[in-house]
N, C-alpha and C positions, 0 to 999 in steps of 0.2 A: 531385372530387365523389363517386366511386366508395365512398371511404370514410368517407361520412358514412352512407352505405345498408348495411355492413359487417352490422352487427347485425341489421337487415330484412330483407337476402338468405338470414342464417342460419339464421332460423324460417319462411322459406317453404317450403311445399313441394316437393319434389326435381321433380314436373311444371312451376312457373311461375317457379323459378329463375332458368331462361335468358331466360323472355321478360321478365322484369321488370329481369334484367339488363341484359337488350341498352336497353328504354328509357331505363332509366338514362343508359347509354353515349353515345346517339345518340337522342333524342326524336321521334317523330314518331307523326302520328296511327294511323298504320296500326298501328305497333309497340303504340302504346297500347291497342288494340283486340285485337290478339293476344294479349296478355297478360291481356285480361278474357277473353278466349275460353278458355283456358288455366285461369282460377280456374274459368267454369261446370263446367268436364271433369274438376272434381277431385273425388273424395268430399265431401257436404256438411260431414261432420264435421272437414274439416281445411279450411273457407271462413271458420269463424266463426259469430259471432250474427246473426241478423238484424235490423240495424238500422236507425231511420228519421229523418233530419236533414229539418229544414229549413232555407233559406238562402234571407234575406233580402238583398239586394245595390242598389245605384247604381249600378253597372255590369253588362252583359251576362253571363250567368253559362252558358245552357244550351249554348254550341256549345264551351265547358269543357267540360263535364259529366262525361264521358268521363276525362279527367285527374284530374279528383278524386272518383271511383268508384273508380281504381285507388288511389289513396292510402290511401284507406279500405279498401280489399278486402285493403291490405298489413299490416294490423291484425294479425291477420287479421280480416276482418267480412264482414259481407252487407248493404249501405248499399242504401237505397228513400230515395233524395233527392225534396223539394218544392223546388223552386223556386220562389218568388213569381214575381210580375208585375215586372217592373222599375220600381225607384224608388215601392214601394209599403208604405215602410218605415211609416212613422208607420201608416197606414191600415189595416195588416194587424197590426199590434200594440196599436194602442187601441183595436178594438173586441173585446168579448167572444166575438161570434158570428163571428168574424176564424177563417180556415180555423187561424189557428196553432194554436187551443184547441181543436181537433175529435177529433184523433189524439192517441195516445200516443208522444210522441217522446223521441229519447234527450238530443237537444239542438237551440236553436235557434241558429240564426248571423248576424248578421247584419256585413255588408262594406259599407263607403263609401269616395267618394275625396273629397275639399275639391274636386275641379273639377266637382262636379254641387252639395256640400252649400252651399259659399260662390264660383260663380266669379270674384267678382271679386277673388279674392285674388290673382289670377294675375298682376292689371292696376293694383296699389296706385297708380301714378303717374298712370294717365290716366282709369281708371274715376269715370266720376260719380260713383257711390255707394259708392267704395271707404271713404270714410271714417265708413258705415255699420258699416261690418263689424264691429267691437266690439259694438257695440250688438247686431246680427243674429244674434253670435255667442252673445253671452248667452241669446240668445231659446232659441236651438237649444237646448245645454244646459239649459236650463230643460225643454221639451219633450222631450228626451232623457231626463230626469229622469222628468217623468210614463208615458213608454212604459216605461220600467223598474219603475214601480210598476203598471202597468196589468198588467206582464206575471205578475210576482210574485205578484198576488192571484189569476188567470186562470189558471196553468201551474205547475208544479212543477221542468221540466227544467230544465236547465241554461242559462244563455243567455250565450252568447260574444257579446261586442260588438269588432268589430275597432276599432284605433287607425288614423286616418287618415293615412297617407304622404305626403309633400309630392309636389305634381303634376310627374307626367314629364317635360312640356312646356310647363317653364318659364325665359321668358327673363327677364336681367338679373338672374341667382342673384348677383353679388358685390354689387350694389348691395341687392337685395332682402333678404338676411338682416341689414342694418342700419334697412329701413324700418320705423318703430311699427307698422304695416296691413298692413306684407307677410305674406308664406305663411309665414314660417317662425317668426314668432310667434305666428299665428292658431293655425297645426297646433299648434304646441306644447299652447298654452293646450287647446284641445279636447283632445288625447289626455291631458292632464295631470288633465280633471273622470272620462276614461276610466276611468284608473285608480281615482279616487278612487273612483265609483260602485261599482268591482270589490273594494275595499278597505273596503267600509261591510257589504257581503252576500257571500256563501260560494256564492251562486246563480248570482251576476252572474261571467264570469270574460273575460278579454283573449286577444283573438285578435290578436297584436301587426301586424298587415300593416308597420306602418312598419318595424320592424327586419327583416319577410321582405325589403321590398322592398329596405332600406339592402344588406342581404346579396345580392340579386340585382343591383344594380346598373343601370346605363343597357341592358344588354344583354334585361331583361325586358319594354322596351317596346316597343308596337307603333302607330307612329303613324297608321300609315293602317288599320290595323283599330279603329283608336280612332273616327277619325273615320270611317270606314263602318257601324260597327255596335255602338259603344261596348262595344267591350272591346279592351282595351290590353294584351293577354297575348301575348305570342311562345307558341310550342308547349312549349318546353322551363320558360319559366315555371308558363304552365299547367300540367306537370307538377310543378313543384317544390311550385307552392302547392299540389294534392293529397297529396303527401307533409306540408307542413308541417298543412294542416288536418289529415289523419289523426292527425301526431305529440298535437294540441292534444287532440284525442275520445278517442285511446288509454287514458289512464286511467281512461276512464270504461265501458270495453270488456274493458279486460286489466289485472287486478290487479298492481303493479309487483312486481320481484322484490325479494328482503328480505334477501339477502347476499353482501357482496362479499369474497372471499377472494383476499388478495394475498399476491407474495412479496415477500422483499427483495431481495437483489443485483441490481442494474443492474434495480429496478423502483420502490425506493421512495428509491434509492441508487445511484449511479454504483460501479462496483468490487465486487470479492471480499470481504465481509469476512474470510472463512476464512484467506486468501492475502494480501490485500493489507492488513491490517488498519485499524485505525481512521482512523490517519495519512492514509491513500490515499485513504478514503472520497470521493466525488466529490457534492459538497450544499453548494447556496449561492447568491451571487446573478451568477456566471458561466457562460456555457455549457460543459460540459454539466450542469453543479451545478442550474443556476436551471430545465433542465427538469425534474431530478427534486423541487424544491420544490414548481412548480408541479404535478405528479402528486400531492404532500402533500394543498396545496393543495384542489385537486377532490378526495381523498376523505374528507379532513375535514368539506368540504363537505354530499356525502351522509352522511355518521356525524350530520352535523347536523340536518339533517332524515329521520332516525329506519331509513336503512339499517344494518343488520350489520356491521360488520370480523371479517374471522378472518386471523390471520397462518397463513400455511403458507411454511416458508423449512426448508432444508434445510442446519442450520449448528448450534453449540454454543449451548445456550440460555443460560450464563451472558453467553460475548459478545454475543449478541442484544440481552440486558436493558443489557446496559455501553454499547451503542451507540445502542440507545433514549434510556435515560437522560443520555447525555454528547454526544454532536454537539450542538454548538450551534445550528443552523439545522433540529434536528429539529419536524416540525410534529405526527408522528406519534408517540404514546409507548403505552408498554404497555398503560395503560389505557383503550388510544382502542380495544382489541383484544376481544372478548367470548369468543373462542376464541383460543388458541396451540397451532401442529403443528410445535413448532419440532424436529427430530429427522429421520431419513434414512431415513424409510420413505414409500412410493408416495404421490403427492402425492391421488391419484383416491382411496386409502384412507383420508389423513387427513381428505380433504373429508366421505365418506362417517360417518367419525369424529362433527365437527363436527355433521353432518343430525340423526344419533341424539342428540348430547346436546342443542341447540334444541330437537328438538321436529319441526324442518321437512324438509320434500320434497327431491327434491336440484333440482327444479325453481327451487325458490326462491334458486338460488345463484349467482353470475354468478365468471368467472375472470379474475385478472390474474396474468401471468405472463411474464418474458423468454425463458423456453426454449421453442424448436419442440419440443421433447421434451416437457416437462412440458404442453405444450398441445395436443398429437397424442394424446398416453396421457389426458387428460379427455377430449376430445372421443370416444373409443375406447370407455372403461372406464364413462364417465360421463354418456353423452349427453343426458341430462336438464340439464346443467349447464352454462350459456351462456360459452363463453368469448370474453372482448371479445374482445382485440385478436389483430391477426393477423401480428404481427411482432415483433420485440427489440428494436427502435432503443427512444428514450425519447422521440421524436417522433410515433411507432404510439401508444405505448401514452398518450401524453396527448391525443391527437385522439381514440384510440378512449370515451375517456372525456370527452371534451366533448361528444361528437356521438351518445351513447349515449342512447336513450328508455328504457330498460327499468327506471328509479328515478324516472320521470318520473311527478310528485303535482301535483293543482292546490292541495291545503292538507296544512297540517301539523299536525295533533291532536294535542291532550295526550299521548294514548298513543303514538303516536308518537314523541314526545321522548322518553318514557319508559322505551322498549323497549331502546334498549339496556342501560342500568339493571337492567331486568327479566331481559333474559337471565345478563347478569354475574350475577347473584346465583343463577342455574338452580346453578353450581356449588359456590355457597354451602350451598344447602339438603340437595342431593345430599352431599355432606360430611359435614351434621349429624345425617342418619337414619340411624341406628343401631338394630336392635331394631325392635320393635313398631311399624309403620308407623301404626296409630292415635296410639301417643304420640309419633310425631314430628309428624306433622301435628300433633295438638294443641301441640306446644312452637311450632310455626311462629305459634300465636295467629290466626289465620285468620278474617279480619272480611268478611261477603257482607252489602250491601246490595241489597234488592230493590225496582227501580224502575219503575214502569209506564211505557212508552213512549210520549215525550211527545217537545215541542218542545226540552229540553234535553240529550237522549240521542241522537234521531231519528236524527244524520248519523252520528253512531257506529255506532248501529244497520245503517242501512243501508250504511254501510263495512264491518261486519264481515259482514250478506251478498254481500256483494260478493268479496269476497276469501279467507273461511275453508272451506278445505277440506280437513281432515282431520276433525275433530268436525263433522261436518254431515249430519247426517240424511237431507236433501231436497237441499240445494246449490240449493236458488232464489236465483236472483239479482234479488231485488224491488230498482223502484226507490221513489225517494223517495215519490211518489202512490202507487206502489202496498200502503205501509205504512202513508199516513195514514189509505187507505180501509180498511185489516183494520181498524187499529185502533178504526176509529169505528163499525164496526158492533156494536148492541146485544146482551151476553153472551158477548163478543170476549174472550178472557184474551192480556194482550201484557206479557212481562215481560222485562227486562235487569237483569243482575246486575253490579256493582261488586265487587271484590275486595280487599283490604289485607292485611297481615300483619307483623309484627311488624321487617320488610326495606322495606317500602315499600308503595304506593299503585300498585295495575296497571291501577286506569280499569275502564270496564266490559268484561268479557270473556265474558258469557255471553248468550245472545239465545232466548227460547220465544216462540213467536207461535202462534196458534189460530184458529181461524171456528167460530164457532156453526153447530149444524146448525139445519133450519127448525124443527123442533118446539121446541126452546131447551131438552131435553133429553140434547143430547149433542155434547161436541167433536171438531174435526180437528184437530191439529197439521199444522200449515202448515210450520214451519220451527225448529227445533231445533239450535244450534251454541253451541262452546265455544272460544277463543282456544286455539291449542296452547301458547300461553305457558303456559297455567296448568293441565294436564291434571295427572290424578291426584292434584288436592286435594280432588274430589266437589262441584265446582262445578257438575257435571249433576245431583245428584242434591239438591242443594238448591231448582235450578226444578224439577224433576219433584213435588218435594213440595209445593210454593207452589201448582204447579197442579192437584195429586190435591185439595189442600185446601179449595183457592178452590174448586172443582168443586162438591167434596161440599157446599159451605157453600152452592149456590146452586142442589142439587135434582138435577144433571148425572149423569146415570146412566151414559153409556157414553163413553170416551175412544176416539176412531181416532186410528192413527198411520200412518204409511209409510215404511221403508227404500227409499230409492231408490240401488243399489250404483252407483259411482264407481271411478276409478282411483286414487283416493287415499282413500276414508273408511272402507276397510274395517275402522276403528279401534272404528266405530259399530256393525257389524254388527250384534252383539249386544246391541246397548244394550236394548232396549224387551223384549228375552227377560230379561235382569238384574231389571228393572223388573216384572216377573211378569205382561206381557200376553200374551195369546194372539194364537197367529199365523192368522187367517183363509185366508191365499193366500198363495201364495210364487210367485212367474217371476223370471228373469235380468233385469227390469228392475224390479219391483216388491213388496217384504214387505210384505202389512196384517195391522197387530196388533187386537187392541179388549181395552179394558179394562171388564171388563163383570162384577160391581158395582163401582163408584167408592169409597174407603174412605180414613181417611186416611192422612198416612205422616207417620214422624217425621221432620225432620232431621237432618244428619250431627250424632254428637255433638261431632263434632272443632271445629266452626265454628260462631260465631254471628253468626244472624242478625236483621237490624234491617232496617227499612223497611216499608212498608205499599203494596202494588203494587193498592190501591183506589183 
């Protein structure tokens, strides 16, 4: 168990290490309770955000509580859980004036079991009305249905519906999974409309309980707490499922990281290639071949859903390319790679390498690696730079990669598929500037569409405040309500910019948002970012102009702004000084500029622009 928490231990901090270890180890209440005592005593700044869940449940949830506080606290966060009333699921979600729609939440939750939603599933052979149950079940679903549209028009957060687990304590399981009316067809079907509802909206997402419980086994029940006081949680459960609820909210808290940098020998490959040459190679479908498939395998996976690759391997790059290209059972090939450090210098310095040509943080880069050595000196030289696994076997390094949250999305955007695309070509462009950086950008052809933020951008929108922090002026992290209200306010400017170029389509990459002041003679900029994908093509300076313009065209006399400095945007510093405002006040937490007359500005000449953000 120790090391599926591997990656969690590593970003806590050095105060609540031990105690969140020791629960780990050995669960009990007390321990759990030390360990939140340990988060209060720590600097705010290293507890998280302060966030607020609600959890809706059919089962007793508050003498939990405790367990999944710490799950959440290990985000890292600062969780203000509601708790309903029990079993007050429907009634708390269909009405309007329902405490769910009162507060601003980060997300709602809601947990069932089939022995409170259908019990007679339990009893298909002797229950009177067992042979209702199809019927009863439809009904639910159906009404299942309407509290997910009740909720949708009412709320904007997120809302987790769990999938219902087959009951703990149930007998005649060999006969029951062949009955038409048993549990394990009933659950099925229900968890099966689960998905689908989660699979129709982007809103709606799965809190899977059945596979947590499948994975905790007969050992997470508790029968006589069941029937004392309906909750069926042993201590060490209860502690698990706050870990697994945390893993599910995490993305919605901590932006995933965006590169994984691997090596080869005895990592993506059994053997030396240097030494043992191709022949030896050890990749296939026997052990130990078929575990380093499976390592293929999982990071193909992520490269799929729109993570990074960078090869760093310390070997001759023509064999590299010959063994890429020729093993048969290779899943991994050159171009699955957006960077190569294939060469014999410091692995912390190729990585460093790697940071500067992306664009990105070294934050943003996660390690795979066989050598205590090569994984001692990152952790050392580059401690911003997550390294999984914590060992050389190729059994460490595929578990640390299955059990890893830190690539963990609830969806997958266009742009995100697209991104690695996008960075491959970084070295393309780089290549082809030569001369006059005006007439290279102009040869790149450079198409910015400018779109007013609507229903077809929004979750981009609000993805890219979420996550973008080097081009970010403010760094607010609005959520989804909190953008549809800027934007609906009267003489609000809300613009996102799309990008293309004569290489491809990079989706939208640029985001200005604004509030009208009271008189309607003057704006704030609220939030100002740019994708580091796409820095240095004057994709800032195209919304800057959209909005000097729209401004002047609607009477707006004075523009405010504000640098809010960051440990990473000091890219921006000077942005709004370039831009020719004046700086009002300056402190170590706050620059006010104003731009005061409002006048127009041209666009870049290098790019043109299309779209109408009216």
């Amino acid at each position: 168990m120790r090391q599926q928490f591997e990656t969690l231990l590593s970003r806590l901090p050095e105060s609540v290490r031990v105690a969140v270890s020791d629960v780990i180890l050995d669960g009990t209440w007390i321990k759990v309770r030390r360990a939140l005592s340990a988060f209060d005593h720590c600097p705010v700044g290293l507890q998280g955000p302060e966030v607020r869940i609600q959890i809706l449940s059919s089962f007793q949830i508050e003498s939990i509580e405790p367990a999944l506080l710490l799950g959440l606290r290990c985000i890292p966060s600062r969780p203000n859980l509601r708790i309903a009333p029990l079993n007050m699921i429907e009634q708390e979600l269909m009405f309007s004036d329902s405490p769910v729609y009162k507060d601003q939440n980060l997300a709602t939750v809601i947990m069932w079991r089939a022995d409170e939603l259908l019990p007679d599933l339990c009893y298909p052979a002797s229950s009177a009305t067992a042979s209702s149950v199809p019927h009863r079940l439809t009904e639910f679903k159906a009404r299942m249905t309407k509290m997910v549209e009740v909720y949708r028009k009412s709320c904007s957060a997120p809302l987790f519906l769990s999938t219902v687990p087959l009951p703990s304590a149930l007998g005649g399981a060999l006969l029951g999974s062949r009955l038409p009316l048993g549990a394990f067809k009933m659950v099925a079907e229900f968890n099966t409309a689960i998905f689908e509802l989660s699979a129709l909206n982007p809103q709606i997402h799965v809190l899977d309980l059945n596979w947590w419980f499948a994975q905790q086994g007969a050992s997470h029940y508790d029968l006589k707490m069941d029937l004392l006081a309906k909750q069926p949680l042993t201590v060490n459960a209860a502690i698990s499922l706050g870990f697994f609820l945390g893993r599910n909210l995490r993305p919605l808290i901590i932006p995933r990281r965006k590169v994984l940098v691997v090596d080869l020998d005895n990592t993506l490959w059994g053997g030396i290639l240097g030494e043992d040459g191709l022949s030896k190679i050890k990749l296939g479908h026997d052990f130990p071949g078929n575990a380093y498939l499976r390592i293929q395998r999982e990071i193909r996976e992520h490269k799929q859903q729109g993570v990074l690759l960078v090869l760093a391997s310390k070997n001759d790059e023509p064999s590299v390319r010959q063994a890429l290209a020729t093993l048969p059972d290779m899943l991994l090939r050159w171009a699955d790679f957006v960077s190569h450090k294939i060469n014999f210098t410091h692995k912390y310095l190729t990585i460093r390498e790697s940071a500067t040509e992306l664009g990105l943080g070294l934050d943003s880069f996660v390690f795979l690696d066989d050598s205590d050595y090569e994984r001692e000196q990152m952790k050392a030289f580059n401690p911003e730079v997550l390294v999984l696994n914590n060992q050389s076997d190729p059994l460490n390094i595929l578990t640390s990669l299955l059990m890893t949250d830190v690539f963990d999305v609830h969806q997958v955007t266009e742009e995100d598929l697209q991104r690695h695309r996008e960075y491959e070509l970084r070295s393309t462009r780089s290549s082809s500037g030569e001369g006059n950086i005006e007439e290279f950008l102009s040869s790149l052809e450079l198409r910015a569409e400018l779109q007013p933020v609507q229903d077809v951008n929004i979750d981009r929108v609000v993805q890219m405040l979420g996550k973008t922090n080097q081009f970010n002026v403010t760094t607010r992290r609005h959520r989804l309500e909190d953008v549809r209200l800027m934007i609906s306010r009267p003489g609000a400017v809300s613009l996102c910019l799309r990008l293309a170029d004569k290489f491809g389509d990079q989706g939208v990459v640029g985001v200005l948002l604004t509030e009208p002041g009271d008189a309607g003679d003057s704006l704030t900029i609220d939030s100002f970012l740019v994708s580091c994908r796409v820095l240095g093509r004057g994709v800032e300076r195209v919304l800057w102009a959209e909005l000097v313009n729209r401004a002047t065209s609607a009477g707006v006399r004075r523009i405010h702004a504000h640098y809010l400095p960051t440990a990473k945007n000091a890219v921006v510093a000077n942005l709004y000084d370039q831009f020719g405002m004046n700086k009002l006040s300056e402190s170590n937490i706050d620059t006010h500029y104003v731009l005061e007359p409002v006048a127009p500005v041209a666009f870049p000449a290098w790019i043109t622009v299309s779209g109408n953000a009216l």
